[in-house]
C-alpha positions in Angstrom: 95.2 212.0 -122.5 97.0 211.8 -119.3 99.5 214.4 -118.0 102.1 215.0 -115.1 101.9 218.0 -112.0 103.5 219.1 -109.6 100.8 220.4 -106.6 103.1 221.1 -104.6 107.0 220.4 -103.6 107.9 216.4 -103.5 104.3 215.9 -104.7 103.6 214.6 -108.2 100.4 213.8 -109.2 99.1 211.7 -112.7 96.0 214.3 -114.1 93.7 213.3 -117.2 92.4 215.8 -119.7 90.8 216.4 -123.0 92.4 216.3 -126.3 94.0 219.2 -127.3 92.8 221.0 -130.8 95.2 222.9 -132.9 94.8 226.7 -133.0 95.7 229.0 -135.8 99.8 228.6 -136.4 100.2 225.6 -134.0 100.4 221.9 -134.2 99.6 219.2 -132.3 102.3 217.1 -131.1 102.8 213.8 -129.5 105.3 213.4 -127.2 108.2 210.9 -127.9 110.8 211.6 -124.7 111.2 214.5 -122.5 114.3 215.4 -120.2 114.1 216.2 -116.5 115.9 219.6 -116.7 117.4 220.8 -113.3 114.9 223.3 -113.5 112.2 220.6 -113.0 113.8 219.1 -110.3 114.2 222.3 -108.7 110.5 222.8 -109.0 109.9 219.4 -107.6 112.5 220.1 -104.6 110.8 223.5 -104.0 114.2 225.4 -104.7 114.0 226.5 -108.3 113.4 230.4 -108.3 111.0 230.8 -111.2 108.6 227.8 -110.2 104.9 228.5 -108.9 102.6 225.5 -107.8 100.4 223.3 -109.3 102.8 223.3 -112.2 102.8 220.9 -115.3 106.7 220.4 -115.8 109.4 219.5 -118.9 110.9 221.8 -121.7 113.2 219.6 -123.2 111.3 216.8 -125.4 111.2 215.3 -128.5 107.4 214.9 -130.1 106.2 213.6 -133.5 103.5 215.9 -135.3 100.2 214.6 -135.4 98.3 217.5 -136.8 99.5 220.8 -138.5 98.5 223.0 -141.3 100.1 225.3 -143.8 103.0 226.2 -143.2 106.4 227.6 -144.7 108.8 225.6 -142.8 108.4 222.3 -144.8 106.8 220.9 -141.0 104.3 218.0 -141.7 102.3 215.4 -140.8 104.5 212.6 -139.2 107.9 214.1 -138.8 110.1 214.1 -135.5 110.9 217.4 -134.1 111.9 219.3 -131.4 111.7 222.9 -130.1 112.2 226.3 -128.5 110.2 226.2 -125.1 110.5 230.2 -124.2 107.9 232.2 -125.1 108.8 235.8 -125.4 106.2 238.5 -125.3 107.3 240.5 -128.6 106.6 244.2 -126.6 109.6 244.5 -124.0 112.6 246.6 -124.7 114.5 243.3 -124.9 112.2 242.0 -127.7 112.2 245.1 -129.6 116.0 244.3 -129.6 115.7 241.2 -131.1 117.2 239.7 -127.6 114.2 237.5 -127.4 116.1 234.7 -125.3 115.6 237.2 -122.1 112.8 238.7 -122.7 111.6 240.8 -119.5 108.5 239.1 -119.4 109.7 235.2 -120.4 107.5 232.5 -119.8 109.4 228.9 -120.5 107.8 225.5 -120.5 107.5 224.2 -117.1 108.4 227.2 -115.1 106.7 230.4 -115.5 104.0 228.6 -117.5 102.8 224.9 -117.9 105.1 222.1 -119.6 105.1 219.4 -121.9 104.8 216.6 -119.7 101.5 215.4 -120.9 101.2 212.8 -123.8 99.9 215.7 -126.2 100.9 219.3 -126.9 100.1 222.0 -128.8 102.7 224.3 -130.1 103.5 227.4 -132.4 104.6 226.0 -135.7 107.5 228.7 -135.9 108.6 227.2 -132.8 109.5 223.6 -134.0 112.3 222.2 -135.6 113.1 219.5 -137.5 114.3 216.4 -136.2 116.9 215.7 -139.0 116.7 212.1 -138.8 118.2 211.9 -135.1 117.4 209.7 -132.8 114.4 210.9 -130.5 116.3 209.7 -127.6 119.1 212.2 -128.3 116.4 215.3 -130.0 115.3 215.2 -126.4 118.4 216.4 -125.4 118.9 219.7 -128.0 117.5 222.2 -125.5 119.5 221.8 -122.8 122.6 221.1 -125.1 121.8 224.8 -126.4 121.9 226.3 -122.5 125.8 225.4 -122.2 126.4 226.4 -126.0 124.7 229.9 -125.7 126.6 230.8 -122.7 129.6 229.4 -124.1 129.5 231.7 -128.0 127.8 234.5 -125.7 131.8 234.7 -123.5 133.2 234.3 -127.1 134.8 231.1 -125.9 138.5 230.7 -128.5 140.4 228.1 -129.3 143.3 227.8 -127.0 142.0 229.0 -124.0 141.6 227.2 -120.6 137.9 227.1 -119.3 137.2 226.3 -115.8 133.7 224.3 -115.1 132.4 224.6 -112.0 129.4 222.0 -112.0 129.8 218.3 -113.1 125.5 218.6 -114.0 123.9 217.9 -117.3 124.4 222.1 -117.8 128.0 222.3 -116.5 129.0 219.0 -118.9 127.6 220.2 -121.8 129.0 223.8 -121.3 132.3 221.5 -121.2 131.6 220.2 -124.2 130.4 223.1 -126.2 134.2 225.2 -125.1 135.5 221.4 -126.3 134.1 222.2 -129.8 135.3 225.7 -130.0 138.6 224.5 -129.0 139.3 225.2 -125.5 141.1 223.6 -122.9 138.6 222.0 -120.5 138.8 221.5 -116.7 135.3 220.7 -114.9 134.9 220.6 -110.9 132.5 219.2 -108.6 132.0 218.6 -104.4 130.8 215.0 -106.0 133.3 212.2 -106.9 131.5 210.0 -108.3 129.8 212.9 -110.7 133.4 213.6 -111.5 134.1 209.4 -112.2 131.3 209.5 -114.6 131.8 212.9 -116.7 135.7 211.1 -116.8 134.2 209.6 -120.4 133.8 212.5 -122.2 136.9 213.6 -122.5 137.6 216.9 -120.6 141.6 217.5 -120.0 141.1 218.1 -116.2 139.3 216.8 -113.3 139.1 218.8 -110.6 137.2 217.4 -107.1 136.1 220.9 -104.8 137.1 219.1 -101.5 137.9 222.8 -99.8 141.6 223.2 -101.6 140.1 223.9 -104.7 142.1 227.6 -104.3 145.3 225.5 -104.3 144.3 222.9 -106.9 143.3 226.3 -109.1 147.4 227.4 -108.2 148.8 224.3 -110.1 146.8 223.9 -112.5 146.9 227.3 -114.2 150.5 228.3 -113.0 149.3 231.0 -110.8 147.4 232.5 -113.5 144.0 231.8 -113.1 141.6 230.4 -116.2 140.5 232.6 -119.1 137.4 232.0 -118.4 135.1 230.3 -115.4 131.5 229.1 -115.8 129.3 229.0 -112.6 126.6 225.8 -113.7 125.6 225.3 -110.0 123.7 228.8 -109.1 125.2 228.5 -105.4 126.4 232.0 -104.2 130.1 230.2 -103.2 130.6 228.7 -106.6 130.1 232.5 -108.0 132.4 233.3 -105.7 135.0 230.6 -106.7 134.4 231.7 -110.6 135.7 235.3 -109.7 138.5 233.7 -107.4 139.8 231.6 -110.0 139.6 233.7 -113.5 142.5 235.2 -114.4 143.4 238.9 -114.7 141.2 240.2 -117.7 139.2 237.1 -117.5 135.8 236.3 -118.0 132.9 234.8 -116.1 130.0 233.1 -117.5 126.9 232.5 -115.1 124.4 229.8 -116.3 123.7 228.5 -113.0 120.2 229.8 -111.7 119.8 230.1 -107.5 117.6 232.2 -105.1 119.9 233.2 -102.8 122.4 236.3 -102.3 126.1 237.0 -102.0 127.8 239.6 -100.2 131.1 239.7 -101.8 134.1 242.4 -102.4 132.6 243.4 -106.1 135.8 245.4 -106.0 137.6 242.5 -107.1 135.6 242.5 -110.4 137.5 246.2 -111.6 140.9 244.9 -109.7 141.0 242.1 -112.4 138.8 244.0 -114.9 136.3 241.0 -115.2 133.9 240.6 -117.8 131.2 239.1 -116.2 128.2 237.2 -118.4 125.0 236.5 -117.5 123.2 233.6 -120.1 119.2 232.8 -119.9 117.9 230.5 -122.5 119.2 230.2 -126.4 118.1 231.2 -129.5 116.5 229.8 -133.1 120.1 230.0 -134.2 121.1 227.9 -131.2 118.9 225.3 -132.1 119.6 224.9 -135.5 123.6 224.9 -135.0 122.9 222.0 -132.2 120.7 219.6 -134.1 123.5 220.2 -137.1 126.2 219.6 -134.3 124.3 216.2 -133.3 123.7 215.4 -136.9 127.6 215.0 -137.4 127.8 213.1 -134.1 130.3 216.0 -132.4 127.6 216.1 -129.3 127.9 212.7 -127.2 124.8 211.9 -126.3 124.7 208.5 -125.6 126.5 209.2 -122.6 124.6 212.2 -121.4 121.6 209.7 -120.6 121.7 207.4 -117.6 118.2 206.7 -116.8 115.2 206.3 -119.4 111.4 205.6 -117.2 108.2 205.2 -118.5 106.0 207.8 -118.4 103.6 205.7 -115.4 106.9 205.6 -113.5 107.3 209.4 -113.7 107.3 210.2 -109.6 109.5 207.1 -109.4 111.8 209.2 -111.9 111.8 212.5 -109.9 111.8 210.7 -106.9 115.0 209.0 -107.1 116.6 211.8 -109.5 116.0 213.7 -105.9 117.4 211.6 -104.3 120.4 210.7 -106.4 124.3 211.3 -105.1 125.8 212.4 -108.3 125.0 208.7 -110.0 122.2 210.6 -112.4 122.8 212.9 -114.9 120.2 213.3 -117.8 117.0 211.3 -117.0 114.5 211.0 -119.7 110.8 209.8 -119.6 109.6 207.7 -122.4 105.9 209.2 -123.2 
């Protein structure tokens, strides 16, 4: 079979190996579409903070089984699936706390250990889920749909309140969407305009371009009030800072956004407004199952998520020109 690495930052290289065989618990799965997460760009880019080189890439995929045993979860032979990409260790306090989405010793798919970007996998049978009769295209897309929707139950997101976005991403629109569904009021920013043109078709009820008056734009919007709640999606240390700027007295801030460098800020400013401040990593098997349900119903669009589909032999084309995209990209899928 062939397979995708990353040597080393901007350089992606086509490998070939062996077959993989199915161990006890596992099954053998081959891949249908996988997503380009940030985090894979990031790798490729060299700025991702958890990536270490030669790296196999991709978490987010879709994959039909092709070999499986036993099991209890009705998985067989044949069916489309999906599934949970962070492997826990089980041991950590964390674990022992059943908080297995941050384990202290986490290892994801194409970051801390190698990916599914190759045309077969093996993986733990209690990881997979069923597919649910959704479209591959779209299954592909569960995983990173579940980043934004964790973050977004874990602030306890309500109906009624206003949500700032700061990060017209994949991440930072589907954290939109997700407060959408729980029935808040959704602004979304971005430096990009022409990010901020194309999120314009899903909906949100403000859009907001970070052109340096953001501060004043913030003013308006919320009456002088600042939002209930602000999620960072960027993982820049001045879009941090612009989440605790523009929440609200008793407000809360949600960090998704992942970065390597620091900020030296006033944290007084965090007991002056009595912030609650929320750091998200990952999602959970409840996550999962709620999203593909969510997609099943059609609540989650999709269809305008994706903007680029490549072939798997056009792979380095994909990250190449994801890299070099100016906000016309947002979810970019390779068809394995």
């Amino acid at each position: 079979m062939d397979y995708i690495r990353i040597e080393r930052p901007k350089e992606l290289v086509y490998k070939e190996a062996e077959l993989p065989k199915r161990g006890e618990g596992e099954a053998v799965l081959k891949l249908i579409y996988g997503g380009i997460c940030g985090s894979d760009l990031g790798t490729y880019r060299g700025t991702f903070a958890y990536a270490d080189y030669p790296r196999i890439p991709g978490h987010e995929f879709s994959a039909e089984i092709v070999d499986i045993g036993p099991n209890e979860l009705g998985l067989e032979k044949g069916m489309i699936v999906t599934a949970n990409p962070y492997f826990n260790c089980g041991q950590c306090y964390a674990c022992q706390r059943g908080f297995v989405n941050c384990c202290e010793n986490n290892q994801t798919m194409g970051a801390q250990r190698d990916g599914a970007f190759r045309q077969y996998i093996t993986m733990p049978v209690e990881r997979l889920y069923k597919g649910e009769g959704i479209d591959p295209k779209y299954l592909a897309l569960i995983e990173p749909f579940c980043i934004g929707y964790h973050g977004i139950k874990r602030a306890g997101i309500k109906a009624g309140e206003r949500v700032l976005i700061i990060g017209a991403g994949t991440i930072g629109v589907m954290a939109g969407l997700s407060a959408k569904i729980m029935g808040a009021e959704v602004h979304i920013c971005d430096i990009s305009r022409e990010k901020l043109d194309y999120v314009k078709t899903f909906g949100f009820d403000q859009y907001v371009l970070n052109d340096g008056h953001l501060s004043e734009k913030i003013e308006s919007l919320t009456q002088g009030r600042g939002y209930d709640t602000a999620v960072e999606a960027v993982g820049l240390p001045q879009t941090f800072q612009l989440a605790v700027d523009g929440t609200a007295f008793a407000g809360k801030v949600l960090l998704i956004g992942v970065g390597k460098e620091n900020l030296d800020f006033n944290f007084t400013m965090l007991q002056k407004k009595e912030l609650s401040v929320f750091g998200s990593r990952n999602a959970g098997k409840e996550d999962f199952l709620e999203a593909i349900q969510l997609a099943k119903k059609g609540a989650i669009p999709f269809d305008k998520l994706i903007t680029n589909v490549y072939k798997f032999k056009e792979s380095a084309e994909a990250f190449r020109e994801f890299d070099a995209s100016r906000g016309n990209m947002l979810k970019v899928l390779i068809e394995f």
